[in-house]
Backbone bond lengths (Angstrom), bond angles and torsions (degrees), N, CA, C in turn:
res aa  C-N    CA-C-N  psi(-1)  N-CA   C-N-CA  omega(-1)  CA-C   N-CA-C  phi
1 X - - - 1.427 - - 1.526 106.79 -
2 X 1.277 131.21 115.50 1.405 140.54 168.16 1.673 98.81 -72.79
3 X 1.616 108.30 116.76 1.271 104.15 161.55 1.612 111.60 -168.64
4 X 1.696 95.48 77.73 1.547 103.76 -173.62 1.921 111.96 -42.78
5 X 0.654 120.65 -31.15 1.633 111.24 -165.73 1.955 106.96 -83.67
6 X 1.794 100.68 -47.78 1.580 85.17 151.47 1.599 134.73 -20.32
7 X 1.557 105.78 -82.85 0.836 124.35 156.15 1.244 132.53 10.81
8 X 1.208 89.01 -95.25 1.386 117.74 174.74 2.059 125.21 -58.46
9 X 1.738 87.58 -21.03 1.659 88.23 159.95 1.623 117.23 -92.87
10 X 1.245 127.03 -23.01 1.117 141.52 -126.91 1.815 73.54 -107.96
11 X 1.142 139.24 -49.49 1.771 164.61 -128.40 1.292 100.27 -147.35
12 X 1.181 130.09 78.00 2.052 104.30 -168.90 1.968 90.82 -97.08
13 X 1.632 114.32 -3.52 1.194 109.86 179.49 1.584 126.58 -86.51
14 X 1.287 89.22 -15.27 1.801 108.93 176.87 1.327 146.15 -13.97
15 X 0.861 140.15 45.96 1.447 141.83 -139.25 1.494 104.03 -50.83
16 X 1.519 120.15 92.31 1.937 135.84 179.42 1.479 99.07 -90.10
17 X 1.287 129.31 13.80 1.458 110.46 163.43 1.776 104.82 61.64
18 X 1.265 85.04 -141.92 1.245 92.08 -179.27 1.616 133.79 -92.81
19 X 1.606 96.32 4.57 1.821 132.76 172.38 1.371 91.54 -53.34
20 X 1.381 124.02 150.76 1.568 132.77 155.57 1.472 110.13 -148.68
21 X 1.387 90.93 115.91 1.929 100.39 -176.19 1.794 107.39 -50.43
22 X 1.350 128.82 171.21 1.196 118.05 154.68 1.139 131.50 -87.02
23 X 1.098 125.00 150.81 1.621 133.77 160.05 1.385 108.69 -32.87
24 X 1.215 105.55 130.15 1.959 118.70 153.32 1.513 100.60 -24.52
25 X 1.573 112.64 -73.81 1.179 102.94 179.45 1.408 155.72 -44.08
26 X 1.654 96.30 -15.80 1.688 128.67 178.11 1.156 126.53 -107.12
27 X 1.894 95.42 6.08 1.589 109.89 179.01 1.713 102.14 -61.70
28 X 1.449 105.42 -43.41 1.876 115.52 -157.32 1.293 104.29 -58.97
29 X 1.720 123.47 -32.04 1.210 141.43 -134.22 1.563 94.15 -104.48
30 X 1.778 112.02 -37.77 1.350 118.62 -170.00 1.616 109.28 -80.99
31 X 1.899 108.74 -22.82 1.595 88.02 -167.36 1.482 79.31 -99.23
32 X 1.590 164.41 -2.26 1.188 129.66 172.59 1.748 95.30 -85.74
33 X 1.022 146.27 2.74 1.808 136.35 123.46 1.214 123.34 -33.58
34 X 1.259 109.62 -45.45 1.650 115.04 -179.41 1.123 105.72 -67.88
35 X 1.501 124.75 -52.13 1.664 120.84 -160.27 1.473 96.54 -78.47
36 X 1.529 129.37 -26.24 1.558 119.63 -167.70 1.796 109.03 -71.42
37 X 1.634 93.84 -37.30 1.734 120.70 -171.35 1.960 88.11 -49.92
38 X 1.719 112.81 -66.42 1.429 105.07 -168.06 1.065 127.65 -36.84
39 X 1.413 109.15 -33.11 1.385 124.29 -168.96 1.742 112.04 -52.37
40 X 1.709 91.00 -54.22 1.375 116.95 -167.37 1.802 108.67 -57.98
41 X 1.066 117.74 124.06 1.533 121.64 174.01 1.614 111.14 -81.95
42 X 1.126 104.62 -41.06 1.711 88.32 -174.76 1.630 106.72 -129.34
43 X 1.463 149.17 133.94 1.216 161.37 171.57 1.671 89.62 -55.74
44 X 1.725 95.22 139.81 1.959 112.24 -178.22 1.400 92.28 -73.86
45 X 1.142 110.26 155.35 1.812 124.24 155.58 1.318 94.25 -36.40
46 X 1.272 135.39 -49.11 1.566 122.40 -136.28 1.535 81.12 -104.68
47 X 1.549 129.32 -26.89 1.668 89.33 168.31 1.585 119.62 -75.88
48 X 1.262 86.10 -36.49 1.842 74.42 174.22 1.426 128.16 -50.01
49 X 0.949 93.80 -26.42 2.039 96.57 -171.45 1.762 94.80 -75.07
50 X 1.281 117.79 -52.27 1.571 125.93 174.85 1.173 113.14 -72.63
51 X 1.131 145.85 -9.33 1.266 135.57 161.44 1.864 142.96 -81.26
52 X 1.748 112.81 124.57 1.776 109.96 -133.35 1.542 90.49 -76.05
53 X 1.136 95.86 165.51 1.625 125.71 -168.74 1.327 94.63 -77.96
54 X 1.193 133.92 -60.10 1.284 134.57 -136.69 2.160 84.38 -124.47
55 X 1.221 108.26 144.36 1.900 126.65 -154.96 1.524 87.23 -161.55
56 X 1.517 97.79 127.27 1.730 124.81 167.03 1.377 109.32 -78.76
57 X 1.096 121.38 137.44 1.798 114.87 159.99 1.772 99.66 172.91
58 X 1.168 88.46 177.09 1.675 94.61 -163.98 1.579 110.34 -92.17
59 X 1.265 127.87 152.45 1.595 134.58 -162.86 1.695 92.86 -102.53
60 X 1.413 113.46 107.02 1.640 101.16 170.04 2.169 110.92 -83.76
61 X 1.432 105.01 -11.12 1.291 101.30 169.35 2.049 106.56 -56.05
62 X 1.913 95.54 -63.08 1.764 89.34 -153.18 1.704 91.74 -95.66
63 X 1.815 133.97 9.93 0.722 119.88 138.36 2.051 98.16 98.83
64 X 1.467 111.27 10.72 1.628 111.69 -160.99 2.109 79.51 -148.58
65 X 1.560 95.32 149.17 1.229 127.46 -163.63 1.608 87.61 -100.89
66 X 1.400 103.06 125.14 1.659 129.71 170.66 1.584 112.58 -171.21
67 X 1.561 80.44 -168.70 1.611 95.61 -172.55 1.059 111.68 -107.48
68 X 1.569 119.32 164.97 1.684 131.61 -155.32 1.644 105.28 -142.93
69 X 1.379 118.76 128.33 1.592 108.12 177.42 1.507 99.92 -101.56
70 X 1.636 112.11 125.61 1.136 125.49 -162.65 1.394 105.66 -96.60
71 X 1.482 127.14 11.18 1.686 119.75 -161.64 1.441 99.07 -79.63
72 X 1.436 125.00 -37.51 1.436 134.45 -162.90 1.810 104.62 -70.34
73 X 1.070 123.92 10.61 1.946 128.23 -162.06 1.316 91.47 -81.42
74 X 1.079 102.68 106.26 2.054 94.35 153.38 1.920 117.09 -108.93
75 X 0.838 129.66 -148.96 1.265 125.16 -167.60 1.982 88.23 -108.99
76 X 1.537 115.67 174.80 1.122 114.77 -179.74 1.179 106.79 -105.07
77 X 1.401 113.87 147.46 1.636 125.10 179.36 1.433 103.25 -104.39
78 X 1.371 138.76 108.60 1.375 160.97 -138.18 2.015 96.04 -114.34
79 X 1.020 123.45 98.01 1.260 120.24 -177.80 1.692 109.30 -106.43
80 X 1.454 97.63 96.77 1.584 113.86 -169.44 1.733 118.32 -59.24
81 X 0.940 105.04 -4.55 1.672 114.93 -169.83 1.516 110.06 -122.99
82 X 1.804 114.32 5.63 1.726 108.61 -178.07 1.709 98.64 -65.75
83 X 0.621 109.49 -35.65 1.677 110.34 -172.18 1.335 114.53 -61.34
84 X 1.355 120.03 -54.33 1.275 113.15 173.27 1.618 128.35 -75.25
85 X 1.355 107.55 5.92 1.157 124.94 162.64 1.533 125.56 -59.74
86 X 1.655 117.75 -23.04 1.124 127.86 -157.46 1.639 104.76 -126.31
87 X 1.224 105.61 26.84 1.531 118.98 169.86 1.460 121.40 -106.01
C-alpha cells in the first residue's frame, strides 16, 4: 500500500529523504486526486517522466512500513489458461 502520510504518522521518525507527506490540509485535495487518478486509464508522458522511482507504503506480505523502487513496474501479463493447466 503506497501511503506516504500514513507513514509518516504511524513513523513520525522516518527518514523520507526528500519525500514530504501532505498537510492535513492537502489531505481533501489529495483524495479528490485519487478519485480523478481512477478515472484516468493511462499516466501522461509527462507524468511518467516526473514520476519518483522510489514510493513509501507499507508491505502487507512482511507486514513493516518502507520503501519500494518503482522503476522496474511494467504492466501485467494475465495468462488466461494457467489454471487449466493444472487439471
Amino acid at each position: 500500500m503506497v501511503d506516504l502520510l500514513s507513514l509518516a504518522r504511524a513513523n513520525p521518525d522516518w527518514p523520507l529523504q526528500n519525500a514530504q507527506p501532505p498537510s492535513e490540509l492537502l489531505r481533501g485535495i489529495a483524495e479528490k486526486e485519487v478519485e480523478a487518478t481512477k478515472k484516468r486509464k493511462q499516466p501522461t508522458e509527462d507524468q511518467l517522466l516526473t514520476a519518483p522511482a522510489i514510493v513509501y507504503g507499507f508491505s502487507f506480505s512482511i507486514k513493516k512500513w518502507g520503501f519500494f523502487d518503482v522503476r522496474g513496474l511494467r504492466e501485467i501479463t494475465f495468462e488466461d489458461q494457467a489454471y487449466d493447466q493444472w487439471s
